[in-house]
N, C-alpha and C positions, 0 to 999 in steps of 0.2 A: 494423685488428684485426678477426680473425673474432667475432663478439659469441656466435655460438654458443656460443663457446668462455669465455663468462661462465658464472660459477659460479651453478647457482639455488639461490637462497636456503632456509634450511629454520627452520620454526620453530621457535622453544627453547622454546616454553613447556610446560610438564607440564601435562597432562591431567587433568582432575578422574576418578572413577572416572565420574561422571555423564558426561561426556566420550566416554569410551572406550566406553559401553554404547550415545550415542549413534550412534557410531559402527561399532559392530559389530550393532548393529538396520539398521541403512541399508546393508547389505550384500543384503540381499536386496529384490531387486525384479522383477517377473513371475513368480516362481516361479524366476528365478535366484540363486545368489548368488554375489556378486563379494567376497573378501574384502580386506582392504587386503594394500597390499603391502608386502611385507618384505625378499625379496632373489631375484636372478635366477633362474631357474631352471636345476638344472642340464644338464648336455649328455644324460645318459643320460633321460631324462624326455622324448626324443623319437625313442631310438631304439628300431627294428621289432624284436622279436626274432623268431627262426625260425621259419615257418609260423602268425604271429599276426597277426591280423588290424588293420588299421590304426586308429588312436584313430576312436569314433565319439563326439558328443557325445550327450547323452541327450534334448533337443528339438530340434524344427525350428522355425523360426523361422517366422511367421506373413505370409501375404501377402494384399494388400484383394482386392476382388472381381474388378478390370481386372486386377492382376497375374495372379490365377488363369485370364486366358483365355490366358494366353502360358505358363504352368508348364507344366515337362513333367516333373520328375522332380528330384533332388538328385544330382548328380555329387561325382567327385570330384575336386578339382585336373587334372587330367592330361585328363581329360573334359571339362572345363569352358571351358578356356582351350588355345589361343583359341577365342571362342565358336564352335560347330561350326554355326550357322546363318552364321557368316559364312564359312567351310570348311568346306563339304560335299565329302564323299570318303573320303580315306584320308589318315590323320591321325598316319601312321608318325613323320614329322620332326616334328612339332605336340607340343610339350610348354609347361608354363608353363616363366616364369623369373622370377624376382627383382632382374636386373640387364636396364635400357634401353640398346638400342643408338642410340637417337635420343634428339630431344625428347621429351618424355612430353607428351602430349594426353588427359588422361582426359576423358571425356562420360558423362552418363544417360541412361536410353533407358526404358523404363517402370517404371523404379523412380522413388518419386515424394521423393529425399532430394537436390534441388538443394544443400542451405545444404552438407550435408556433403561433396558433389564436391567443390563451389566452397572450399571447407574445405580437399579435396585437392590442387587444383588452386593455390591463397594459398600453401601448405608447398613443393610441387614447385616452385612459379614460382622460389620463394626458391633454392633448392638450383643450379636454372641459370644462375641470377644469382653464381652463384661462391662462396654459403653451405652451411655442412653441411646435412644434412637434419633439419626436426624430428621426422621420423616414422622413419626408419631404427631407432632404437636404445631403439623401443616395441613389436616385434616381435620373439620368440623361438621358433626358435636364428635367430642370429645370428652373423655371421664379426665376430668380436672386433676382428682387427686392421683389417681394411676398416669396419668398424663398419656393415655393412648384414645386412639380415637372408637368411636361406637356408632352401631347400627342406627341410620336416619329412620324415626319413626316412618315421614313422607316420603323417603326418598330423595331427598335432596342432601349435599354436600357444598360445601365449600371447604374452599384449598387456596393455600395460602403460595405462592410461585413469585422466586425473584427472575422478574426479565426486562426492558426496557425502561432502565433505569431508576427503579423500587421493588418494595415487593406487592404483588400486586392479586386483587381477587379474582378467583377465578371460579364460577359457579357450575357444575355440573347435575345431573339426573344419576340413578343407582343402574340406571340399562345400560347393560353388555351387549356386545354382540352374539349371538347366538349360531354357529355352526350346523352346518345340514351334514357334514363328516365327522370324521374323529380328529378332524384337524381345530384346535382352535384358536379364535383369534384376537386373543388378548394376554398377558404374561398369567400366570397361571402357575400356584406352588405345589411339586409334585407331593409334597409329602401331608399339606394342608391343603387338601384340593377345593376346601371352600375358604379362603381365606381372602377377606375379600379390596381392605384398602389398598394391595398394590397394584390390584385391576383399576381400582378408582384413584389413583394418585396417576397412573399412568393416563387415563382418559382426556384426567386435568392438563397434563402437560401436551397427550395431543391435540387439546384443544387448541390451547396455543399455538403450536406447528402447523395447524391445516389439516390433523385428521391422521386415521389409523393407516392409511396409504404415506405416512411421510414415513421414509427410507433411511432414517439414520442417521444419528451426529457424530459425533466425538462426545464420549460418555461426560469428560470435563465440561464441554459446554453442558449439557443436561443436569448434571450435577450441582451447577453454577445455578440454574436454573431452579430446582427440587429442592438446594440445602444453604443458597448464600454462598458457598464456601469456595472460595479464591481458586480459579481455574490456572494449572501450568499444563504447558506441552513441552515435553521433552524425543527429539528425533533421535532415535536411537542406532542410525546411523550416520547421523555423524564425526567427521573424522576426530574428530578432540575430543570426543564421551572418554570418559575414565571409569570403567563401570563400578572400579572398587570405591570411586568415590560418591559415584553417584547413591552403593548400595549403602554407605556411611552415612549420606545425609536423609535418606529415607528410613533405614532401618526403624532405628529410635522414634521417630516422628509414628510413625507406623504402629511401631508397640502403644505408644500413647494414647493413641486415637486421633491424633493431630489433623491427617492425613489420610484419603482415599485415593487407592492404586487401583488404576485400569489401565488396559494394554489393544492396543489396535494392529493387526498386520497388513499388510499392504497389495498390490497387487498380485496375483502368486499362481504359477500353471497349474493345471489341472495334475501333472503330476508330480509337483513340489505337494500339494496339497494329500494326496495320496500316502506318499514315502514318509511328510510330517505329521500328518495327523491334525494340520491346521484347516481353517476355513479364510479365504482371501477376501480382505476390504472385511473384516470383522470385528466385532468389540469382543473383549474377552477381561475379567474380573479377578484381582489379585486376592484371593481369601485371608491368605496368612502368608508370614514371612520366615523361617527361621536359617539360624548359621550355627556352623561350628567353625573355628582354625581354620578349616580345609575347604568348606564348601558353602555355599549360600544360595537357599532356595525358596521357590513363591509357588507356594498353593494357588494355581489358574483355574479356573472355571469357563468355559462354556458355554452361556448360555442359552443356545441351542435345544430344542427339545434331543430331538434325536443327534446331537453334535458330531464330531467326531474327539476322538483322543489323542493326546501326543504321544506320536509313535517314534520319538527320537532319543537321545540320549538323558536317562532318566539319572537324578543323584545319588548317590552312594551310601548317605547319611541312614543308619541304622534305625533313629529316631522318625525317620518319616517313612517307615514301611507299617507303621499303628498310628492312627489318629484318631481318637477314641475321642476326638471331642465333635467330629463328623460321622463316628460309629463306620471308618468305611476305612477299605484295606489299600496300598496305592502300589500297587507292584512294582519290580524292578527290572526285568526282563520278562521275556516274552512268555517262558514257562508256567515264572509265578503267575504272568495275567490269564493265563489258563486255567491253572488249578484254583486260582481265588478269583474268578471269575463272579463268583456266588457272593462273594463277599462284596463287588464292588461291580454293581450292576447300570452305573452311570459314567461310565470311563470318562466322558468330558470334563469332568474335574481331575486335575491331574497335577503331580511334583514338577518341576520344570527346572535346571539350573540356571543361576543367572546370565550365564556365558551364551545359555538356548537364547534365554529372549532377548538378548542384545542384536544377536546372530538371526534370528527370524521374525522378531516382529518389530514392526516399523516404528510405530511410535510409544510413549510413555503417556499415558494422561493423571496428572492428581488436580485434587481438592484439597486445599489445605482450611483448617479451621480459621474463620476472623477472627477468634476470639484470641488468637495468639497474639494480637495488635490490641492496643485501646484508644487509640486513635482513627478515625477517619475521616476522609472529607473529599464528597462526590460533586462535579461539576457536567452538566449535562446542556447538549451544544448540536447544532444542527452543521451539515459540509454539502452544500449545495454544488454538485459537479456536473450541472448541466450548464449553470452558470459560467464557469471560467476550468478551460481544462487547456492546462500546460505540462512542459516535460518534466519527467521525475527528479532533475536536479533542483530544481525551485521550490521553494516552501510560502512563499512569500504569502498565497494567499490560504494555507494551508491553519486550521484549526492551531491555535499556540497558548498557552496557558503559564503564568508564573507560581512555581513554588518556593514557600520558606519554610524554612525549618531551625531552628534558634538550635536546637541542641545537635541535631544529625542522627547519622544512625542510619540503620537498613529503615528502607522505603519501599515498597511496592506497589507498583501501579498495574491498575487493571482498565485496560479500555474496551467496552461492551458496545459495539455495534446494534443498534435493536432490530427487533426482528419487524419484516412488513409483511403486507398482502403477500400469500404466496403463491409464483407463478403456476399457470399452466402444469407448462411441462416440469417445472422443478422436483413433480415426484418420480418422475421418471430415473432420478440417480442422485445419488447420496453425496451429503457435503461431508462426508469422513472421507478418515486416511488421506490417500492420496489425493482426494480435493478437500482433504483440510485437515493437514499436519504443518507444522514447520516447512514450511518453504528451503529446500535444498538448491544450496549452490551449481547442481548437475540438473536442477530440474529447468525442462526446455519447451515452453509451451508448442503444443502443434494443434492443426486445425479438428481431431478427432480429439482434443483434450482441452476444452476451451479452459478457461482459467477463470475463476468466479471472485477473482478480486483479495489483493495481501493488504494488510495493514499493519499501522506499525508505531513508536513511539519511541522518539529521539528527545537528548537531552543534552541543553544547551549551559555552559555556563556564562549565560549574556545579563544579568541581575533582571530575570522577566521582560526583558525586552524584544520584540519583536526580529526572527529572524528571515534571512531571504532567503540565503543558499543550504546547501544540504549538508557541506561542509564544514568541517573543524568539529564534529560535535564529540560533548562529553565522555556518553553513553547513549547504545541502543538494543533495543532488543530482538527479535527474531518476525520476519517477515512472516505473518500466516493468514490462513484465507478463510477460519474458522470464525464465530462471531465475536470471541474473546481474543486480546491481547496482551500478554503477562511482560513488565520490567520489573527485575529486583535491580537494586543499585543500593550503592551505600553513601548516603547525605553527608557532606564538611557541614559540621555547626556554624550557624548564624550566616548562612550563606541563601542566596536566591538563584535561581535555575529558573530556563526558559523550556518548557517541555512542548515539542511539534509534534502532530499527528500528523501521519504521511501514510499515503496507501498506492498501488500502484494495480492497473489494470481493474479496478472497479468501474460497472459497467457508467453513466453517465445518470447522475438522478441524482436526489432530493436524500439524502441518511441524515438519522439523528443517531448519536450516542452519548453515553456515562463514562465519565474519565473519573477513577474511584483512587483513589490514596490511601494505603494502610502504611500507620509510623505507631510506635512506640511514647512517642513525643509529640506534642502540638504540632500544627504545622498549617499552613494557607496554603490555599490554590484558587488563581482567580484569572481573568482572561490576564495574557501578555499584553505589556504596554507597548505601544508605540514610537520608535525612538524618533521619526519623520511625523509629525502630525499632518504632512501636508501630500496629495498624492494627486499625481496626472500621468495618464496612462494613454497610449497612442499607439493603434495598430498601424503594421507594412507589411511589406512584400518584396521578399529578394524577385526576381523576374529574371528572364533569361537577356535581359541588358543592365538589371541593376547589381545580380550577381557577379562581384567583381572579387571576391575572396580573398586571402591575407594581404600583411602589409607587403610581401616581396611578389604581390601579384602586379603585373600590368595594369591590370583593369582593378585595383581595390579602390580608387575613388571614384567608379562607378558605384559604389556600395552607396544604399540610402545614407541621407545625412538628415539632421534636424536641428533648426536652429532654437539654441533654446536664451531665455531673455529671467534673466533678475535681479530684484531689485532692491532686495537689501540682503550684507551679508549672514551667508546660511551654511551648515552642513548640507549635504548632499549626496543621495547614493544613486544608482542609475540601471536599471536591472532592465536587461532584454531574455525571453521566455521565445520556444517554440513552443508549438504544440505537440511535435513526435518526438521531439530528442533526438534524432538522430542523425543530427547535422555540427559539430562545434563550434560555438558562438564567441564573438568579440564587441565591445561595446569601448568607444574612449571618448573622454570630453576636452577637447583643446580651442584652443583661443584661437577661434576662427571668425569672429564676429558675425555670429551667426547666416555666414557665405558659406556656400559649398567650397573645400579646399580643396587643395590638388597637391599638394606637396604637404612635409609634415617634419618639425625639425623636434627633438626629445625637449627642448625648452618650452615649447610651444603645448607641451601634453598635459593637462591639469589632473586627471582620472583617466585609471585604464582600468581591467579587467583583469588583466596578467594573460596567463594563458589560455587558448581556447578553451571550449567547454563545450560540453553535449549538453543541448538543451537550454541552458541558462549561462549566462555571465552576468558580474556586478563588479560595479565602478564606485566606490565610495572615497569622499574627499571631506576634510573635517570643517575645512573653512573654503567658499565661493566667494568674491567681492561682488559686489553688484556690476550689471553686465548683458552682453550679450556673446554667447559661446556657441561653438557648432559639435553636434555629436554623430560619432560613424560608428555605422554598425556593420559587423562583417561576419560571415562563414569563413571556417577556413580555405573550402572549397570554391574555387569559381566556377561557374554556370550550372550553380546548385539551385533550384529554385524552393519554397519556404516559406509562409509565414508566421511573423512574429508580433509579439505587443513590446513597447517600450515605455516603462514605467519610470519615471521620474519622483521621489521623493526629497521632499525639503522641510524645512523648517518656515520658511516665508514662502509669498505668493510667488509660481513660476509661469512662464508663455513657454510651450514646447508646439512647432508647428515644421512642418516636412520642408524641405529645400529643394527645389525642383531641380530635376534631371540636368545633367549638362547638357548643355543646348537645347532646351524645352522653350519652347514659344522662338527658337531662332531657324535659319534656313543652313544647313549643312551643306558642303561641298564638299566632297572627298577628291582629292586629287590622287596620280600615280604614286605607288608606295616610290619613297628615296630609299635607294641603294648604292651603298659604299662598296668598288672592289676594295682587292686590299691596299689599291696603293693611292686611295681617294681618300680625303678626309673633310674635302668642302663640298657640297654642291646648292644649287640656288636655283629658283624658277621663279619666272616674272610675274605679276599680278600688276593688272589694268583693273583700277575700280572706275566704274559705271553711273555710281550715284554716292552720297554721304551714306556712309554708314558706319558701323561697328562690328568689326571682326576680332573672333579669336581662333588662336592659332593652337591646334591639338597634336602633337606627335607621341604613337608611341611605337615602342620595342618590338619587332617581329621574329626576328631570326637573328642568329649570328652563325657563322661556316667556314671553315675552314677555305681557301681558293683552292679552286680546281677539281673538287671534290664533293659529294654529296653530303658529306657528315657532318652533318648541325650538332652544333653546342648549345641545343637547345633553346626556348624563350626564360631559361632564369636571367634574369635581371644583371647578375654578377658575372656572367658571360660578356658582358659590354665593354664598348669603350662611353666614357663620359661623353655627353655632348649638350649641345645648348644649340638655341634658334633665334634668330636676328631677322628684323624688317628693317629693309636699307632703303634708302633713295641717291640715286647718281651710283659713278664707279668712282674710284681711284682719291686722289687728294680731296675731290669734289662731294663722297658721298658721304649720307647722314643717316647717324642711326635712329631710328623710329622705334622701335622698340626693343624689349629681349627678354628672353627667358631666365627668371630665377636672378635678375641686375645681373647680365652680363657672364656670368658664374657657368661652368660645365657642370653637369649633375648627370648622375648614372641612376637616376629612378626611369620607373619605367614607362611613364609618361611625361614628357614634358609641353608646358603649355607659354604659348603670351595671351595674358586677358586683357582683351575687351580694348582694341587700336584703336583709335578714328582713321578712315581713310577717305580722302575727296579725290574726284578726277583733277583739280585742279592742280594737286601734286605734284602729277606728271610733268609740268612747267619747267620742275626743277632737277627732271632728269628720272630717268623709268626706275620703279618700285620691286624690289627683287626681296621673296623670302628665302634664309639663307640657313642651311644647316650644316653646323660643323662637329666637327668630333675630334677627341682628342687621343692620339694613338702614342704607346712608348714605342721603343726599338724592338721590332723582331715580335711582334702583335699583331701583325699583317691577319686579319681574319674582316670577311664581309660582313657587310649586316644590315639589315632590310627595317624600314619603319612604314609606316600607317601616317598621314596626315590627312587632317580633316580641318578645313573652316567653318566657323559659323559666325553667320551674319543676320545682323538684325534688320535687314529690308532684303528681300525676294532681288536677284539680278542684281546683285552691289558689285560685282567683280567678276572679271576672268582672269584663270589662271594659265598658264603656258608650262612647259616639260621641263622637266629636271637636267640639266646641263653641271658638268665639273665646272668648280667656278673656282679661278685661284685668286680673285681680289683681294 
């Protein structure tokens, strides 16, 4: 069965208005605009009328600097072809045509758009092989019943091009560019040297691009672009390729006409280049396939005017030394390419074994036919990321979409990036290959390789509901920087899926794209629901005082805190973002009545995070009572500095507002650090208050050390002895406790506090005001250990304090 002759699928879904607007904004690009398309065009819309002058289009298309040493001028069809540097003279019988009377051979010559020859060259190979054409019936006017396209009376054309997100019209003039050398510059069939829709189908597509100066894609995206047909990239250096399986599931497809094979190699020396016979960052085009038992080989092509040929190891197979359906001979050693030299006078089409191109070219590109799906259904969406740009673990605010599918089955998704204005400098270097293959695990961006942005499609099983983190997912697919993204996966019937777009390293701006669905079987796709309807989001700032880092840190309740308040019971999730990723995050919500804490016991923990994380943590809890609770956010690092947003989601109304610093609006006194030798375990200094006030009392953990000796046991926490801090008034039977740390209790965290005393001078009456730190040592623990104490008082001049003395009361 002809597969051409498969039906391609069309989407049913209706369009949101937001849809349609994205959609007719992405009509223009360079200063053109391509509107979508609606329906053919008719006959009269090409013809000349008397004495009028033939359609001119209103720009010319833009060419680099090398193409301008070869320009000579803008032709028209009839001027142009064949190119008159290759017939010089008299050009009476010289006219284009639209119909081959041989094989077709297109090549490039200094135009520098190899993927989309070889683009060319993938579609024509098919059509010789005994398939209709995919490009015949993308050209207008066109002979209906022969269903190929024909000469524009006026000179005008339209072309039919799928790209940002439909298929969409594209109108051009019949003028070529016309060469002042033998060089020319547009694709040009060596054997039909007037033949003229691949110059004009190409023209079309570089309209779209920006012009005969754009540098090359990856033939799949162009492809995607010229025939509909489902872009994959396959890296063929990666470590898990199977090639025999790979050459099992193309094979057959291949015969069919299912599928179009191109091939791209990668970076490569000037004398890799030499010894193979390859051209480096090049598109190259699979003509034919075949095998026997023993071996399995791809007819590559070249598109290259003057190319070069594979000079490496050639196949063996008997059958491919005669191709009598290309009339051309393919030798096997160096001899035969001598003696049959005559026979085969364009060496860049060449036998190749599969093991060659696994082994030296980088990547795989196909096309696969829609028509092998009868289902689809396209969703198109705009990712604004000048707006909110966070680290790679968080999804939260990232593009999400719900799919169903009642039956299951293989699925594939395509996400198309559309194309915009294009830069400046952008022609100056090509989004192929190595800036736009599959993204490799060994690949390491550096400042002479900027990185033009990966994208990507992950699959959740959360029944369409909106996801945060980047974790636990289904299925995903392969990170790439090109404008297409390919998932195949295989759908559980009657099941719903959460599908996130995620991309990393795109520069900061305004993208729209098409997120496309081919099934077998019906199936929806519609944005992801919401499982919080309610959201309040709140920026900070670690600082070089509020970076206070994990929980076994000294300083982690210096970490920002925030008290958050609500008011009727709700689920709740609690998601803190950086912006670089590069620091691991903690976020927890405990019963702190929305105070800053200081101390923290696991009953008291309502929501944590789990373990650190780069970039993102999330805190989610299924039921909150109504309330007010305090949340702490943390690096694992201390005196990291950082910022972040903290994102609150709920079900009901919530108040989330910052908890000021410890000691913010009071007066600090730092007294001398207390030091324990080893054989101390109380000591005490006086305090005389001045005026009423309110003090708290701050100690923490400095050192611990071995006596007599320099070698610290470091500030971990677990190096300590327990201790706790007392305000006494009087000595002996006489004296009273005022206050204490933690009721009375030793605690070995690494801060200990008393908040918030009253003290009057009036006090003193009852006998002098002594704060008292003690510690609690076992047998044969003899180790010093140094603290940090700080007061803070709520009026200027409330106290003096006096020196640390042993105190055995």
């Amino acid at each position: 069965m002809d597969v051409k002759s498969l039906k391609e699928p069309i989407s049913s879904r209706t369009l949101s208005k937001k849809e349609q607007i994205i959609l007719l904004k992405a009509s223009r690009i360079n200063g053109f605009v391509f509107p979508p398309w609606k329906e053919p065009p008719v006959p009269s819309e090409f013809h000349l009328e008397y004495q009028a002058e033939p359609f001119l289009d209103v720009v010319e298309l833009k060419f680099s600097s090398h193409q301008m040493e070869h320009f000579q001028s803008w032709a028209r069809a009839k001027d142009a072809l064949p190119p008159p540097s290759w017939f010089p003279g008299d050009r009476k019988d010289l006219v284009p045509t639209m119909r081959a009377s041989r094989s077709v051979d297109l090549v490039q010559d200094a135009a520098t758009d190899c993927s989309v020859v070889a683009s060319l060259c993938a579609g024509i190979a098919r059509t010789e092989r005994g398939h209709d054409s995919v490009f015949y019936q993308t050209i207008w006017p066109h002979d209906q019943p022969s269903k190929r396209p024909t000469i524009s009376p006026n000179g005008k054309y339209v072309v039919r091009l799928n790209f940002n997100g439909c298929w969409r019209k594209v109108i051009i003039d019949d003028r070529l560019p016309l060469s002042k050398t033998n060089r020319t510059l547009h694709v040009v069939d060596r054997k039909n040297c007037g033949l003229l829709w691949p110059a004009l189908l190409e023209k079309a597509y570089l309209k779209v691009r920006g012009g005969y100066d754009f540098p090359g894609s990856n033939s799949c995206s162009d492809l995607w672009a010229l025939t509909g047909w489902i872009p994959e990239q396959i890296y063929l250096q990666e470590g898990d390729l199977v090639p025999s399986q790979l050459w099992t599931r193309l094979y057959a497809a291949f015969l069919y006409g299912d599928v179009l094979v191109t091939l791209g190699t990668g970076k490569m020396t000037h004398r890799a280049e030499r010894e193979l016979g390859l051209e480096g960052q090049h598109s190259y085009v699979i003509l034919d396939m075949k095998e026997t038992d023993e071996e399995k080989a791809l007819l590559v092509k070249n598109p290259w005017l003057d190319g070069k040929g594979w000079r490496g190891r050639r196949p063996s197979l008997d059958f491919l030394m005669e191709d009598s359906s290309l009339n051309r001979t393919y030798p096997r050693s160096k001899e035969a390419t001598k003696s049959n030299a005559k026979h085969n006078p364009y060496p860049s089409t060449f036998w190749i074994g599969l093991d060659s191109v696994v082994q030296h070219f980088e990547s795989l590109y196909l096309n696969w036919n829609t028509g092998l799906f009868s289902h689809r259904q396209d969703i198109h969406f705009s990712w604004d990321l000048l707006e909110r740009s966070t680290a790679s673990g968080s999804v939260a605010d990232h593009p999400q979409f719900s799919f169903t599918s009642d039956v299951g089955g293989v699925v594939w998704l395509v996400l198309s990036r559309h194309f915009r204005d294009t830069p400046v400098d952008a022609h100056n270097q090509s989004d192929a290959f190595n800036d736009g293959t599959v993204r490799s695990g060994r690949d390491k961006a550096t400042d002479d390789d900027p990185l033009k942005g990966y994208m990507n499609i992950y699959i959740y099983d959360r029944q369409g509901l909106r996801v945060f983190v980047k974790d636990n997912y289904f299925e995903r697919g392969q990170y790439v920087n090109t404008p297409q993204s390919l998932l195949r996966w295989q759908c559980q019937p009657n099941s719903t899926y959460t599908l996130v777009i995620d991309q990393e390293d795109l520069l900061p701006s305004l993208y729209t794209f098409t997120l496309s669905a081919f099934s077998s079987s019906t199936m929806t796709l519609e944005q992801a629901r919401k499982k919080y309807p309610l959201e309040k989001r709140i920026s900070g700032r670690w600082t070089s005082e509020t970076a206070g880092g994990n929980t076994h840190s000294t300083k982690y309740f210096d970490n920002p805190q925030y008290s958050l308040t609500i008011g009727h019971h709700t689920p709740l999730a609690i998601l803190i973002q950086t912006r670089d990723g590069r620091h691991p995050v903690h976020v927890k919500l405990v019963h702190g009545h929305g105070k800053r804490i200081h101390s923290i016991q696991s009953r008291n923990i309502l929501a944590d995070s789990g373990e650190h994380c780069n970039g993102c943590a999330l805190a989610e809890v299924h039921d909150v009572p109504p309330g007010t609770y305090t949340i702490i956010c943390s690096m694992f690092e201390a005196d990291q500095t950082e910022e972040f947003s903290l994102t609150v989601y709920s079900g009901s109304k919530c108040v989330i507002q910052p908890i000021p610093r410890d000691g913010a609006g009071m007066v600090p006194t730092r007294l001398t650090d207390a030091c324990f030798n080893s054989l101390v375990n109380k000591v005490a200094a006086p305090l005389v208050p001045r005026r009423i006030a309110a003090i708290t009392v701050i100690v923490k953990f400095i050192y611990a050390r071995t006596p007599n000796t320099t070698l610290a046991l470091g500030k971990d926490v677990k190096n300590r002895n327990p201790l706790r801090v007392l305000i006494e008034t009087g000595r002996g039977p006489q004296k009273v406790l005022l206050a204490s740390s933690d009721n009375g209790e030793f605690s070995d965290a690494g801060t200990i506090r008393i908040q918030r005393v009253d003290l009057r001078p009036e006090m003193l009456y009852d006998g002098d005001i002594w704060l008292v730190l003690e510690r609690l040592t076992s047998p044969g623990s003899a180790i010093e250990e140094g603290f940090t104490v700080e007061l803070l008082a709520d009026a200027p001049q409330a106290f003096s304090a006096g020196l640390w003395r042993i105190w055995d009361d």
